[in-house]
N, C-alpha and C positions, 0 to 999 in steps of 0.2 A: 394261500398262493396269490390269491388276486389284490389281496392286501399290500404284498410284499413288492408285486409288479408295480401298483398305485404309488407307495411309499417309492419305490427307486425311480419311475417317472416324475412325480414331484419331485426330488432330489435335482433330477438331470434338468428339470426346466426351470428350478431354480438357479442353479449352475450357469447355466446356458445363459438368465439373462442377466446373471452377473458378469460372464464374460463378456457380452455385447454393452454393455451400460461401461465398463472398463476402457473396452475397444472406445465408443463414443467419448468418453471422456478423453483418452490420449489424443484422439485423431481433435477435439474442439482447441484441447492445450494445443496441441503442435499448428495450427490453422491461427492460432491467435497469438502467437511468440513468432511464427512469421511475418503475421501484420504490422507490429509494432516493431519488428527490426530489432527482436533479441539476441542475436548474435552480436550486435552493434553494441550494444548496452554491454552482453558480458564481456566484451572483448574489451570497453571501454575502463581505462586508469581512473581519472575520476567524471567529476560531475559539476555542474556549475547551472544554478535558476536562479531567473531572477522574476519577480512576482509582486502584483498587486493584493493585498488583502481588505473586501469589504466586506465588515459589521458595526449595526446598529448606527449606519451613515455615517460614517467615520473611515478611511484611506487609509494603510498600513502600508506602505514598500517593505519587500522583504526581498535578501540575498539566500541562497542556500549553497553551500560545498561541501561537497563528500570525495570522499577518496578512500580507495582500496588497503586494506581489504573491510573496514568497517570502523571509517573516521566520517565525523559529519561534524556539520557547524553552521547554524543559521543565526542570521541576525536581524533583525527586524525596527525601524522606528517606531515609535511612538509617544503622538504629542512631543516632541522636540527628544525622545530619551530614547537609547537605542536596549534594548532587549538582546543578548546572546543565550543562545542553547548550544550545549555542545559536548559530543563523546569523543576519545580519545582510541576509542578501543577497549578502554578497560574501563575508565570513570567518565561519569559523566558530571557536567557543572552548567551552571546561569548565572549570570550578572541581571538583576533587575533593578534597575539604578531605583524606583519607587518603593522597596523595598532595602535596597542596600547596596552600596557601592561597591564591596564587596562580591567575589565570585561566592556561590553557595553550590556544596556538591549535593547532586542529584540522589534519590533515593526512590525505592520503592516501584510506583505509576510512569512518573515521574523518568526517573529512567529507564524504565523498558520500552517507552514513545521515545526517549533519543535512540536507545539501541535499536527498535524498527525502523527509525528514520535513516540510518546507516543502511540498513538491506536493500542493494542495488536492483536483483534484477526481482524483487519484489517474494510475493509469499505465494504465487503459483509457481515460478521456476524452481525445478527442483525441492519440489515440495516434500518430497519424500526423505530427502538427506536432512532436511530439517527438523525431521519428527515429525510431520504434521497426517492427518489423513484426508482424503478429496473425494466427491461423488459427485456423480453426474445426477442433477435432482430435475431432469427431466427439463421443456418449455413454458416459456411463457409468455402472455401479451405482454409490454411493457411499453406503454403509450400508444399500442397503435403495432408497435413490430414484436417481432418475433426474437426472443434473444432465452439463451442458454445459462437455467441455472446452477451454478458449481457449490456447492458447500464444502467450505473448509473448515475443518477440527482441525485447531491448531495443537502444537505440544502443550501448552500453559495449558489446555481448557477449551481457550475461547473461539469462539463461534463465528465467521462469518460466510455473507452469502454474493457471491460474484455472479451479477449478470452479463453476459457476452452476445452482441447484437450476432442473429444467425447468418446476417450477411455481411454484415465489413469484420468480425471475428474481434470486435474492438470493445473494450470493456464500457460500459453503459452506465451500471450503478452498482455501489458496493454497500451492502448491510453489514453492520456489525453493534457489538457496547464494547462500549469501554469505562476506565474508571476514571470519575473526576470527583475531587474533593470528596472521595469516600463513598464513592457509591456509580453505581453502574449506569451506564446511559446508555440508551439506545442512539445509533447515528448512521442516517442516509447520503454516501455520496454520490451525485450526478457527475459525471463525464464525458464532456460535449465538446464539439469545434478541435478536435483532432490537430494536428499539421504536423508536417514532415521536417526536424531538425536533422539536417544530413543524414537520412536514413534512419532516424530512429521517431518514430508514429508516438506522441503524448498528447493528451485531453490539454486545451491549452485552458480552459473554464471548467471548473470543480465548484458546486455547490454542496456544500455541507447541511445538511438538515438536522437538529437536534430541540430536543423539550427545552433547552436555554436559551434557542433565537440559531438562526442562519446565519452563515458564512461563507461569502464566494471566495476565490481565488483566480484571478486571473495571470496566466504563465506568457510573461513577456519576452524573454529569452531565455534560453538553453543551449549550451555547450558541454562538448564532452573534454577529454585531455588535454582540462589547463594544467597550470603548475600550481600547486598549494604548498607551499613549507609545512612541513609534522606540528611546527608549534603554533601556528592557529588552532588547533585541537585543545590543546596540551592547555589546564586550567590557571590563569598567571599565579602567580606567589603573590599574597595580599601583603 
């Protein structure tokens, strides 16, 4: 009897603090898709950045445009040669003039980094229509403050870990791997210097942290419902 009383007490306070870790987790989602002016983002047509990129002392300008429902196209110089990535919806292609004048269509790694680059309102919104899973993995220090860590199981598999500062609700740093060149990498992003583009809150400095060397990002502009033609996406005919 007292066994059984035990057994159904642990039951119910396991339960219990599945629901409150549940509770916590929606109430951190919903406090930080406030902050960042997610209604703005989904309600937004497309997107339009424009960005610095430094590695290994070297300045990269970069454009980026997406559009609804899952078109994107960034283009980037380098050394005098302009770089394009770009999904259509369905395919994805690159032009790397260093390699070939020629458009090359995407495959594999490869393309599943343009199809994530298409995901507007990101991999917490609506996480669940996604296939993916979420848990509230409890606090932590993280420099000094206090911020909330989220795990996400995505559909594919993979694994990443979203910190959320406990007081501005504003993402801080994101762990994840990923594949390059055939093998798996671990990679830390920083997310610092916030600002308000007409109501929509982005990290305007992103440092990347990986075993191949660092990567800032600096975000110079952002707008939302420009106009983009369909055939910027669209891979030219060689």
């Amino acid at each position: 009897m007292k066994k059984s009383i035990c057994t159904l007490l642990l039951i119910l306070i396991v339960a219990s603090v599945n629901v409150i870790r549940a509770q916590s987790l929606e109430t951190i989602l919903e406090k930080h898709f406030q902050a960042v002016g997610q209604d703005k983002i989904v309600g937004a047509g497309t997107f339009f950045m424009k960005a610095k990129i430094s590695q290994m002392g070297m300045e990269f300008p970069m454009e980026m445009k997406m559009k609804r429902p899952d078109k994107f196209r960034l283009e980037m110089e380098m050394q005098g040669q302009k770089m394009i990535q770009a999904y259509d919806g369905e395919k994805g292609w690159m032009i790397a003039p260093w390699l070939s004048p020629d458009p090359q269509e995407l495959v594999g790694d490869q393309l599943k980094q343009a199809m994530n680059q298409a995901n507007f309102e990101g991999e917490l919104y609506d996480y669940k229509k996604k296939g993916h899973a979420m848990e509230f993995a409890g606090k932590v220090n993280l420099e000094g403050k206090e911020a909330y860590r989220i795990k996400l199981s995505a559909k594919d598999g993979s694994i990443e870990n979203y910190f959320i500062d406990a007081e501005t609700y504003l993402i801080s740093k994101v762990k994840s791997k990923v594949s390059a060149m055939g093998q798996e990498v671990a990679v830390e992003k920083k997310m610092s210097d916030y600002k308000d583009f007409n109501g929509v809150f982005m990290a305007t400095k992103m440092e990347s942290v990986t075993p191949m060397g660092n990567m800032n990002i600096i975000i110079e502009e952002f707008k939302i419902d420009q106009k983009f033609d369909d055939a910027i996406f669209v891979q030219p005919v060689k």
